[in-house]
C-alpha positions as CSV (number, residue, x, y, z in Angstrom):
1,X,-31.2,25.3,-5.7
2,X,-34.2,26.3,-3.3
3,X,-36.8,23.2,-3.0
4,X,-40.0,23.6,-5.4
5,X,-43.2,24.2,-3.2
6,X,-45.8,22.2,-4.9
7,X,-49.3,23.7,-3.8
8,X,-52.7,22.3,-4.0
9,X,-54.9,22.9,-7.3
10,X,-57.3,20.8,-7.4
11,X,-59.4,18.7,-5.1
12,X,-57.3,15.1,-4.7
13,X,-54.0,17.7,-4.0
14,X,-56.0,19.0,-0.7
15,X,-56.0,15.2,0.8
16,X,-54.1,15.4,4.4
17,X,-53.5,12.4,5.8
18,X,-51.6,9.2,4.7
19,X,-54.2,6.9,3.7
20,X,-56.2,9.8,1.8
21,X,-52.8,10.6,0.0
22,X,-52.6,7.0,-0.9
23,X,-55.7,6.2,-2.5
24,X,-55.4,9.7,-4.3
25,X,-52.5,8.4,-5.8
26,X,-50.7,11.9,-5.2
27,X,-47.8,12.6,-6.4
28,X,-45.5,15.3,-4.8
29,X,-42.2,15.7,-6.0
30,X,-40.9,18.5,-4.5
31,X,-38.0,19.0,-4.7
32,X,-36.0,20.4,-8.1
33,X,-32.6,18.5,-8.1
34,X,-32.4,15.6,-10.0
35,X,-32.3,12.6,-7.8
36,X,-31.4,9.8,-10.0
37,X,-27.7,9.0,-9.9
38,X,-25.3,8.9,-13.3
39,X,-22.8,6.9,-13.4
40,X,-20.3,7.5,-16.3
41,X,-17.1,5.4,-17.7
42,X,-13.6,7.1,-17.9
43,X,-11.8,6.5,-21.0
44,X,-9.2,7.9,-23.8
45,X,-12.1,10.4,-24.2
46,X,-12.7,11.4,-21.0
47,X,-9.8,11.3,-19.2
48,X,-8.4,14.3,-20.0
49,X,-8.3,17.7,-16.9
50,X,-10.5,19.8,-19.6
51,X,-13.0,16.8,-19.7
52,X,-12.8,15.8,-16.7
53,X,-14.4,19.4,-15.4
54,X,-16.8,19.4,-17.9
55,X,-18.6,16.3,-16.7
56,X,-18.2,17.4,-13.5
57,X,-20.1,20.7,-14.5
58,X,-22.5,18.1,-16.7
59,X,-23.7,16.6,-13.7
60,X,-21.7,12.8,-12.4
61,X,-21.8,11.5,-9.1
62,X,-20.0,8.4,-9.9
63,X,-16.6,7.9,-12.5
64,X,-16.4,4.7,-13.5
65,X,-12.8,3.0,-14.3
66,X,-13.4,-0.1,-16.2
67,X,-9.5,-2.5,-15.4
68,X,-10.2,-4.4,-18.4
69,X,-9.0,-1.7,-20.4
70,X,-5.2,-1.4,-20.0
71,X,-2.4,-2.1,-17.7
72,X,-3.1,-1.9,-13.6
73,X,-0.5,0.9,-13.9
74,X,-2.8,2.4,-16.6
75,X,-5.8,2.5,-14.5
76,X,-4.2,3.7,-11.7
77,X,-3.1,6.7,-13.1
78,X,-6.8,6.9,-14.5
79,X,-8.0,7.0,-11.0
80,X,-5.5,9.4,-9.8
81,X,-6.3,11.8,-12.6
82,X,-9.8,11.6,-11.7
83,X,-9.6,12.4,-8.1
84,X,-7.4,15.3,-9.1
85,X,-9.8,16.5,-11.4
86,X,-13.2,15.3,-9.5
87,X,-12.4,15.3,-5.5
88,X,-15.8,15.2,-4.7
89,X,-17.1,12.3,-7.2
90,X,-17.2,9.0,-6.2
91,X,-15.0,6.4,-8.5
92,X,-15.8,3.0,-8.9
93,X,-13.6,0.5,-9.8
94,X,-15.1,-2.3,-12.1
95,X,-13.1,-5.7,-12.1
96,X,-13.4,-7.5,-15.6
97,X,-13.6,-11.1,-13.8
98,X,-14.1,-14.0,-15.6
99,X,-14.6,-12.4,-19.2
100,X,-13.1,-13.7,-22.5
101,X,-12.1,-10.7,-24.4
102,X,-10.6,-10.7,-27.5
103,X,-6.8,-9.4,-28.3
104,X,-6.5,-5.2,-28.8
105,X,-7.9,-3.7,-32.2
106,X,-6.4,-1.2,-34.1
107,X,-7.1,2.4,-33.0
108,X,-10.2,3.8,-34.1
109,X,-11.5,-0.3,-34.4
110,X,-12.4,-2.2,-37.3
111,X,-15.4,-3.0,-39.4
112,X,-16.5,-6.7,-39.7
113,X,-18.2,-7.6,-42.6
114,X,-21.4,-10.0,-42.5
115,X,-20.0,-12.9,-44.7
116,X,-16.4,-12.1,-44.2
117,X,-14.2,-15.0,-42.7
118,X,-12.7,-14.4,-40.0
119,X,-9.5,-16.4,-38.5
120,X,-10.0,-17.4,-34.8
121,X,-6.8,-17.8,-32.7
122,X,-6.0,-17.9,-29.1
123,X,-4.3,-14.8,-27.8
124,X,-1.1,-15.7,-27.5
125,X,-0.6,-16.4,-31.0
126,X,-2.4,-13.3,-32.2
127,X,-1.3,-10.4,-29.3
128,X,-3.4,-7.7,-31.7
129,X,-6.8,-8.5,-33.9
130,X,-8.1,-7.4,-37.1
131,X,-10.6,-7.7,-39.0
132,X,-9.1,-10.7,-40.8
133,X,-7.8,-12.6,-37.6
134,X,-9.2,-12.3,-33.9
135,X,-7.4,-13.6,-31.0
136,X,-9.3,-15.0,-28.1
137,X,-7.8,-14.6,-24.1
138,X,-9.1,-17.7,-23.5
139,X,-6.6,-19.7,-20.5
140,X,-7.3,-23.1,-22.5
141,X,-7.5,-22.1,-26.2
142,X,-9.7,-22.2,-28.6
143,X,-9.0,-25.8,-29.6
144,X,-12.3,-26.8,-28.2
145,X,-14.5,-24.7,-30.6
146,X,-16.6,-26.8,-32.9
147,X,-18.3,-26.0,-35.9
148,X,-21.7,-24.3,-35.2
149,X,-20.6,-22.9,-32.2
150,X,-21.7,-19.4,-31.9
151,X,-18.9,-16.4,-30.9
152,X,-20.9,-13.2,-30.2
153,X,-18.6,-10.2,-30.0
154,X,-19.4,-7.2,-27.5
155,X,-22.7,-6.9,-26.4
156,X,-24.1,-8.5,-29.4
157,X,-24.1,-6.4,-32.1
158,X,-21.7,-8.6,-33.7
159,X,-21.7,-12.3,-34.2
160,X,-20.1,-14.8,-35.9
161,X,-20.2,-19.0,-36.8
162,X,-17.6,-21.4,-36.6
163,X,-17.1,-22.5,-39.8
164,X,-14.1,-24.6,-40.3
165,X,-11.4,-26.0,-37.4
166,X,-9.3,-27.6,-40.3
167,X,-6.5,-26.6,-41.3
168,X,-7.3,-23.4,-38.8
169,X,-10.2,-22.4,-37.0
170,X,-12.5,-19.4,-39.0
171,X,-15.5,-18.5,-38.3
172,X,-18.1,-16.7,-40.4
173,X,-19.4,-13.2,-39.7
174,X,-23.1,-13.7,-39.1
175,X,-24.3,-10.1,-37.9
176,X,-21.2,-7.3,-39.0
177,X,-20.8,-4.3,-37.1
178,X,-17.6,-2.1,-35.9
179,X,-15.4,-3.2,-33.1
180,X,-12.9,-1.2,-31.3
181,X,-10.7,-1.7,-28.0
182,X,-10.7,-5.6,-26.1
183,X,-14.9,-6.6,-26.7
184,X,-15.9,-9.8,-25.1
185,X,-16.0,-12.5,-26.7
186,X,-19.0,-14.6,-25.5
187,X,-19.6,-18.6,-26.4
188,X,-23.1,-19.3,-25.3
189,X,-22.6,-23.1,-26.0
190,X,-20.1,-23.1,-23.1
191,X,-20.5,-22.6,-19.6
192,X,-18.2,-20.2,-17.9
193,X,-16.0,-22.2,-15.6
194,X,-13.4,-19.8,-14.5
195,X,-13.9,-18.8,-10.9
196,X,-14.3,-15.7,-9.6
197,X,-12.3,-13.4,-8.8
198,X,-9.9,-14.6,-11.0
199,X,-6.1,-14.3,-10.0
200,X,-6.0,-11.1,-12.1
201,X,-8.5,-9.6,-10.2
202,X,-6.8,-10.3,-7.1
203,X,-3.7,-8.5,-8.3
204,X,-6.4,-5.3,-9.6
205,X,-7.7,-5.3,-6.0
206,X,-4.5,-5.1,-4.2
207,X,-3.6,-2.2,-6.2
208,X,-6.8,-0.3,-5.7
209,X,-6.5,-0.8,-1.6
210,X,-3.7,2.2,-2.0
211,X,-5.9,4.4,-4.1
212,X,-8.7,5.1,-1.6
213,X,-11.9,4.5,-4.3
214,X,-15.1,4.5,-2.9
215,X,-16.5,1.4,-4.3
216,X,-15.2,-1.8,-6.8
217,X,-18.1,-3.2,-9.3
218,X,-16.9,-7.4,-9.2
219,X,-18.2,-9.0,-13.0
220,X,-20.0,-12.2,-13.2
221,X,-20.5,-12.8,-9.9
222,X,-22.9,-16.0,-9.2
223,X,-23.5,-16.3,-5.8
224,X,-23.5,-15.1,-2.1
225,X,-20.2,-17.3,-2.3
226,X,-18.6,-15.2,-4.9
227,X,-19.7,-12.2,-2.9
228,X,-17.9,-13.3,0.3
229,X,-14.9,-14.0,-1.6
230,X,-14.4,-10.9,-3.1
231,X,-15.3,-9.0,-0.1
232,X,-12.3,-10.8,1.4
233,X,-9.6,-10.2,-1.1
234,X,-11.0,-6.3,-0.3
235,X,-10.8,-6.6,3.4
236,X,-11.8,-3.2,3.6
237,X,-15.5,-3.0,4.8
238,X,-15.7,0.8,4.3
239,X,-15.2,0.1,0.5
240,X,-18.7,-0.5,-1.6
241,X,-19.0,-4.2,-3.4
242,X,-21.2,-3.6,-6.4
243,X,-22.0,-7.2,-7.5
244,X,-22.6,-6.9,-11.3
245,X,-25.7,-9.3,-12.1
246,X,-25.0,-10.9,-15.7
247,X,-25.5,-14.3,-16.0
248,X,-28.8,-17.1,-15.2
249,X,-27.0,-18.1,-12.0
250,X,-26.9,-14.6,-10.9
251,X,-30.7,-14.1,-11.4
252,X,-31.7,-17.1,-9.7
253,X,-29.5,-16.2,-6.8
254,X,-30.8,-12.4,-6.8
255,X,-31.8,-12.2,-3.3
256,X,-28.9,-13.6,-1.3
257,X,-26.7,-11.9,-3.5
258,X,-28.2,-8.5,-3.1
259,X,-28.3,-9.3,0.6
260,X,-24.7,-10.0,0.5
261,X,-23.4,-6.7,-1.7
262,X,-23.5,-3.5,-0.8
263,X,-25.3,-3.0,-4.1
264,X,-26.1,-4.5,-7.6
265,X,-25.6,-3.5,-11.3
266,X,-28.2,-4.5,-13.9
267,X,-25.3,-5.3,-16.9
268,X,-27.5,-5.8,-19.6
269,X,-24.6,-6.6,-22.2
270,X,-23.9,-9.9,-20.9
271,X,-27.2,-10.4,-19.5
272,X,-28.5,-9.8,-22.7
273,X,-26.4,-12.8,-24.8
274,X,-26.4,-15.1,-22.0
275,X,-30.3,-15.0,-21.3
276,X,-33.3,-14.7,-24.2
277,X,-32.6,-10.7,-25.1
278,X,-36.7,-10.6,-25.2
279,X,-36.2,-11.4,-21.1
280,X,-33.8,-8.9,-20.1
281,X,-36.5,-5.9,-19.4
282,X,-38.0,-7.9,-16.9
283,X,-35.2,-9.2,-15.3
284,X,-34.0,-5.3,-15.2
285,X,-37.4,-4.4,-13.2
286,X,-37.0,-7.8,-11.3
287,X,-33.2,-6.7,-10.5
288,X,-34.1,-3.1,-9.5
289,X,-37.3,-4.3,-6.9
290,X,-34.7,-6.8,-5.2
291,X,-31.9,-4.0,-4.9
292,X,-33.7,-1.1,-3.8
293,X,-36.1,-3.7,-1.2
294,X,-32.9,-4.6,0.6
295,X,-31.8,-0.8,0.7
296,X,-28.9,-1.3,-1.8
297,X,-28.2,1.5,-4.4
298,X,-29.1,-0.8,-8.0
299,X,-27.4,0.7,-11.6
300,X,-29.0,0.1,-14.2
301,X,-26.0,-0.1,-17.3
302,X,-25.0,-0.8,-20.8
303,X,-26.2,0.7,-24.2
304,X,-28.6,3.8,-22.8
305,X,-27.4,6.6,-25.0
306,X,-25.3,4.3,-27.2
307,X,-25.6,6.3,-30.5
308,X,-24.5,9.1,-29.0
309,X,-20.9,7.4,-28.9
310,X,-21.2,9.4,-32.6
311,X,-24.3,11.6,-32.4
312,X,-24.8,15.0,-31.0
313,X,-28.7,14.0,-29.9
314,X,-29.6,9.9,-28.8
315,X,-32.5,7.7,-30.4
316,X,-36.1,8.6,-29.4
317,X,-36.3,4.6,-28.2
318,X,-33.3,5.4,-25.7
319,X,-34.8,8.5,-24.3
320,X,-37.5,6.1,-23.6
321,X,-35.6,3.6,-22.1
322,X,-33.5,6.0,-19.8
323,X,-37.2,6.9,-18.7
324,X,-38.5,3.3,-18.0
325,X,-35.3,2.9,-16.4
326,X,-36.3,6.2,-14.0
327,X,-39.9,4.8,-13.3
328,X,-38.5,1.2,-12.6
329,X,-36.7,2.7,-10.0
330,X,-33.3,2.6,-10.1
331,X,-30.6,4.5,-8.3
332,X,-28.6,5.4,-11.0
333,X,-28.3,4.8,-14.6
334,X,-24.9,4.5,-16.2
335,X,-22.7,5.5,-19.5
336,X,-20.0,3.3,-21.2
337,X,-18.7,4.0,-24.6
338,X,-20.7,6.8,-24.8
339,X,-18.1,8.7,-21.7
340,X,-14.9,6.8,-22.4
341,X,-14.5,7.1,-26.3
342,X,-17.4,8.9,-27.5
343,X,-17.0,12.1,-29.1
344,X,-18.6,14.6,-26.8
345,X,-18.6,13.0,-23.0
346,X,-20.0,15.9,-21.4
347,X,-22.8,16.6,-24.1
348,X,-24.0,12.9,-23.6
349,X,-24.2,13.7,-19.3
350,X,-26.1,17.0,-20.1
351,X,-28.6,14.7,-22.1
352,X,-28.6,12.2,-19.5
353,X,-29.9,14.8,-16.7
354,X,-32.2,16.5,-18.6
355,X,-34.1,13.0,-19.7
356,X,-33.6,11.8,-16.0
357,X,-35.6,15.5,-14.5
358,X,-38.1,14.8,-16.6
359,X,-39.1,11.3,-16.1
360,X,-38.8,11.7,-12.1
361,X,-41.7,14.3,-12.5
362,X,-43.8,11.2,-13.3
363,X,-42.5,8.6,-10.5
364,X,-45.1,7.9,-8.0
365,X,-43.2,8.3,-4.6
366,X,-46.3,7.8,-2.4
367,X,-47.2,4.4,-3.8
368,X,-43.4,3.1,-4.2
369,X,-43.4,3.7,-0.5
370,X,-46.6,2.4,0.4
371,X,-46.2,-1.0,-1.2
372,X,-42.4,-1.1,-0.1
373,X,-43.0,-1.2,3.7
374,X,-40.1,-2.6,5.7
375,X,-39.8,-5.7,3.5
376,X,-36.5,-7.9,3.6
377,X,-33.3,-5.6,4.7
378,X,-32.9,-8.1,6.7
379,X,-34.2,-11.7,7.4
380,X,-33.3,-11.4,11.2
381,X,-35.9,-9.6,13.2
382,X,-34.0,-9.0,15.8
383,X,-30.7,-7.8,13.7
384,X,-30.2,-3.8,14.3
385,X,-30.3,-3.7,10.3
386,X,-33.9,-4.6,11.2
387,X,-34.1,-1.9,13.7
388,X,-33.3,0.6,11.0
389,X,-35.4,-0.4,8.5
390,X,-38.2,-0.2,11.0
391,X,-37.1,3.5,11.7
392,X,-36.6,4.5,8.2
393,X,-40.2,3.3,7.3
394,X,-42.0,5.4,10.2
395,X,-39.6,8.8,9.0
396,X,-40.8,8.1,5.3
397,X,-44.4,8.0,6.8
398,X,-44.0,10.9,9.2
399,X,-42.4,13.0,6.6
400,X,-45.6,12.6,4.3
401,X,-48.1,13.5,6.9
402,X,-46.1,16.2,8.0
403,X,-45.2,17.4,4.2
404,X,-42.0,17.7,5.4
405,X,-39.4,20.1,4.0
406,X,-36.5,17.4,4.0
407,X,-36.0,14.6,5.8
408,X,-32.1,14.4,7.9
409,X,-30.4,11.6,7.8
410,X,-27.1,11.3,10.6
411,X,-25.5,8.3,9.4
412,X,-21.6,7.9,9.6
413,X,-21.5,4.5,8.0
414,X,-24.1,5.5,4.9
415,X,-26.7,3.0,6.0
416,X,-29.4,4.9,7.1
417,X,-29.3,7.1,4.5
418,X,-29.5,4.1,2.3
419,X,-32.3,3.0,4.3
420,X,-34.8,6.0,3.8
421,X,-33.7,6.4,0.0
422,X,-35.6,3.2,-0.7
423,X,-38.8,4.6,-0.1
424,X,-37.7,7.7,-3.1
425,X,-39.2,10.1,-0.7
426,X,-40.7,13.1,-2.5
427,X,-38.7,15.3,-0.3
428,X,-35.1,16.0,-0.7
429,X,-32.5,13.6,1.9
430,X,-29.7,15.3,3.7
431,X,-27.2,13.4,4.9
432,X,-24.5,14.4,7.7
433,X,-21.8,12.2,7.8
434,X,-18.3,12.4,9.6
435,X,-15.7,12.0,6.3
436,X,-15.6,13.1,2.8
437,X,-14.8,9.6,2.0
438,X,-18.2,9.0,3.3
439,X,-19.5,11.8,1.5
440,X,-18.2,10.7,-1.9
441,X,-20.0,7.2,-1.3
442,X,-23.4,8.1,-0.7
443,X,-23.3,10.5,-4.1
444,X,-24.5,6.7,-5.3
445,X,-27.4,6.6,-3.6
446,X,-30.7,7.9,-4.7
447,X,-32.6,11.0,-4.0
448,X,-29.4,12.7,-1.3
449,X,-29.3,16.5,-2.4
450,X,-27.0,17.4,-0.2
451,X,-24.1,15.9,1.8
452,X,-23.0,17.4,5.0
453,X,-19.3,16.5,6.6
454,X,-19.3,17.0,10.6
455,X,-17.0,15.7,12.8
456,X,-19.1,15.3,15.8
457,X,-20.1,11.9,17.1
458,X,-23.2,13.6,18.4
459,X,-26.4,13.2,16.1
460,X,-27.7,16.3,18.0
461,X,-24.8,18.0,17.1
462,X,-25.0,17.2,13.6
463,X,-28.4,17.5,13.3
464,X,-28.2,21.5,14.1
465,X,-25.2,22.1,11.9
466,X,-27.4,20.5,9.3
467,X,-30.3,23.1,9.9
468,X,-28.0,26.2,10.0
469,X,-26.7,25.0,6.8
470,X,-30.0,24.2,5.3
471,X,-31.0,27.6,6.3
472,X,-28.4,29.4,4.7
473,X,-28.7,27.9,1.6
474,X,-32.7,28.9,1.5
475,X,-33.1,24.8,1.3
476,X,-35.5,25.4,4.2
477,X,-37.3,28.1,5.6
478,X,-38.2,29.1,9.6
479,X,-41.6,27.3,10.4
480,X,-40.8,24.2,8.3
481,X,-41.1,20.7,9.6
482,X,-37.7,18.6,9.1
483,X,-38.0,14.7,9.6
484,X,-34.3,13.5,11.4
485,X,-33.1,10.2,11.5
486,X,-30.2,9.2,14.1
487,X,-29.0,6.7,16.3
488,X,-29.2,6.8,20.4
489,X,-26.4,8.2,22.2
490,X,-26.3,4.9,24.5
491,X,-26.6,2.0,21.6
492,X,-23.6,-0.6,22.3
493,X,-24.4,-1.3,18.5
494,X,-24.3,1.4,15.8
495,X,-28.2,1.2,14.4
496,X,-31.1,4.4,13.4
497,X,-33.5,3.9,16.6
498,X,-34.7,7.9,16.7
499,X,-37.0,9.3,14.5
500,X,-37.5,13.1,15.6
501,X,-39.4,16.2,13.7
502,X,-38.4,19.3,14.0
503,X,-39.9,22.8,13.4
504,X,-37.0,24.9,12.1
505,X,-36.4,27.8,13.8
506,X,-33.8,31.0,13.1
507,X,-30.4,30.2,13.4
508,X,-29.4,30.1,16.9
């Protein structure tokens, strides 16, 4: 679709220069594609060729596998259907970590009465659960429950007491609710201890080195440490590690893990039961400024069109949120239940884009730019990751002055184009990169309408392809200004150290 000229109407719209369009507090989107990302889980409902298409019409960038769900042989063939179905969507792995989940429910899932009493066993003894008796994946039992300990099921809309541990352990259903698949089973009383990743996790990644996805989501990660040992057991550096931020170590350690990971997941669920609940929409803005400072794509998950798991149209308070979530600034916004057993995946994506256009006509890209500068993406001044933020920053500015009709961005390893999509430029990004692999990835990051594969090394090269392609897709027109953003020819080390505009001319 052709970019949306915005013209001038009224007096603060005819400001020129950067520090006028500043203090008028313009803003200029212009540009009709949505721009932030969606994310959406894979499941029994969704898994399907039919459905598959359909949410590729609806409007994903990124399928989600989630291997806590089934067999590794199960979620392979999940990923393999997926690529079939969806070659250009990204898929993202997510590694269940640490988690204590409870034993399979009946299909369809059961209802938990408040008051019932509810036998607690480990999972061994009790391979399927019911709504009489749960068993808990827990390596060292449940023998160290005490009564008054608190079990909170899911993401919180079920909990239960310990009530008894003799002759058997039963707890007391506090808050009832329907539960369905493997929930986690969270005890808030007691610290998580496992390390991560956890040996399971290990096996998951060396199955996924084969399968080629474009990026692996690691739960419960707590430090920069945890980050550098996953990132090891990937050895792959062209694959994404999405460090899921979920528990208090996890907050207090944002920065050096954000700096650390490729990007960061706001997983509200456990964040949610393991912090004060009242906390977690400021530690979802604090989450979000960290991410996108560093240059690092930040999703922003868990319960955003939950009722429409059942319903044909969500809540008026999760429109809203879906919104804040949009003005907070995140990359992309994500779907669980809703996509993998809901009744109408590609229905809840549709609803998703549409509430996503609208609230990115109110985000103010001139001041998220202006009070971003260069910041933090890296603590080394002297670093070529410096360099590039330095670059990025002064094609964001000249693009503005210049009302620029896109801004191109040759990167073949994705960060440059990560780079300039932390400013949320008004204008669209185009990215030329050298694989579809490549291609796939940066469908995660924020605010990239188009993606252009060329082969050449040559940023001048790839810079003109990316004009004559522009061009015949009525993107731009002759007599436009583009902002480009490529490396030197002569750098021993891959970094952006060019920024060039460029009047477009007729193809050549």
């Amino acid at each position: 679709m052709p970019p949306t000229k915005v013209t001038a109407v009224n007096a603060p719209h005819l400001a020129t220069t950067f520090s006028d369009q500043v203090a008028a507090g313009i803003r200029r989107p212009s540009f009709s594609e949505r721009r932030t990302r969606i994310v959406a889980t894979i499941g029994p409902a969704s898994d399907s060729p039919e459905v598959l298409a359909a949410l590729g019409e609806a409007g994903i960038d990124v399928a989600r596998v989630a291997m806590a769900h089934g067999s590794i042989d199960d979620c392979i063939a999940r990923i393999r259907r997926v690529r079939a179905a969806l070659p250009s969507v990204a898929i993202m792995a997510d590694l269940p970590g640490p988690k204590v989940r409870s034993t399979s429910f009946p299909e369809g899932g059961v209802m938990l009465e408040q008051g019932a009493l509810v036998v607690v066993t480990d999972g061994a003894s009790s391979p399927e659960s019911s709504a009489r008796q749960i068993g808990v994946c827990l390596e060292e039992g449940v023998d160290h429950l005490r009564v008054g300990d608190h079990l909170i099921v899911g993401d919180g809309g079920v909990t239960m007491e310990v009530s008894s541990i003799e002759p058997r352990l039963e707890a007391t259903v506090t808050c009832g609710g329907k539960v369905q698949g493997r929930p986690g089973i969270t005890i808030p009383e007691h610290p998580m201890v496992a390390d991560t990743p956890t040996v399971e996790d290990l096996a998951r990644i060396q199955a996924l080195r084969a399968e080629g996805v474009e990026a692996i989501a690691a739960s419960f990660v707590r430090s920069e440490e945890d980050v550098y040992k996953i990132r090891a057991a990937i050895d792959d550096p062209e694959i994404l590690l999405i460090a899921k931020i979920e528990t208090r170590e996890a907050v207090e350690h944002i920065d050096e893990i954000v700096r650390s990971a490729d990007g960061v997941m706001v997983a509200r669920g456990d964040l949610g039961v393991r912090l004060p609940l009242e906390d977690v929409p400021s530690l979802q803005k604090q989450i979000i400024r960290a991410g996108v400072r560093f240059g690092r794509p930040v999703i922003t998950a868990t319960q955003m069109l939950e009722s429409m798991i059942s319903n044909n149209v969500p809540t008026r308070a999760e429109v809203t949120d879906v919104a804040n979530a949009v003005l907070d600034g995140t990359s992309a916004v994500m779907l669980s239940a809703e996509t993998a057993v809901g009744h109408d995946p590609a229905l809840v994506v549709e609803t998703m884009a549409r509430i996503l256009k609208r609230a990115e006509l109110d985000f103010d890209y001139i001041r998220w730019g202006s009070n971003l500068g260069v910041q933090e993406i890296s603590d080394d001044r002297a670093s070529t990751l410096r360099i590039t933020a330095s670059i990025t920053a002064a094609g964001w500015r000249a693009a503005l002055e210049e009302d620029a009709a896109a801004i191109i961005a040759c990167s073949n390893s994705g960060m440059t184009v990560r780079s300039i999509s932390r400013f949320r430029p008004s204008m669209p990004i185009v990215a030329v990169t050298k694989t579809e692999f490549r291609a796939r990835q940066l469908h995660m990051s924020w605010g990239v309408a188009e993606v252009i594969v060329h082969p050449s090394e040559d940023s001048y090269v790839q810079t003109y392809a990316a004009i004559d392609h522009l061009l015949s897709e009525g993107l731009v027109v002759p007599g436009d200004v583009v902002v480009v953003l490529a490396g030197s020819r002569d750098t021993a080390v891959p970094m952006t150290d060019t920024v060039r505009l460029m009047r477009v001319q007729q193809h050549r």
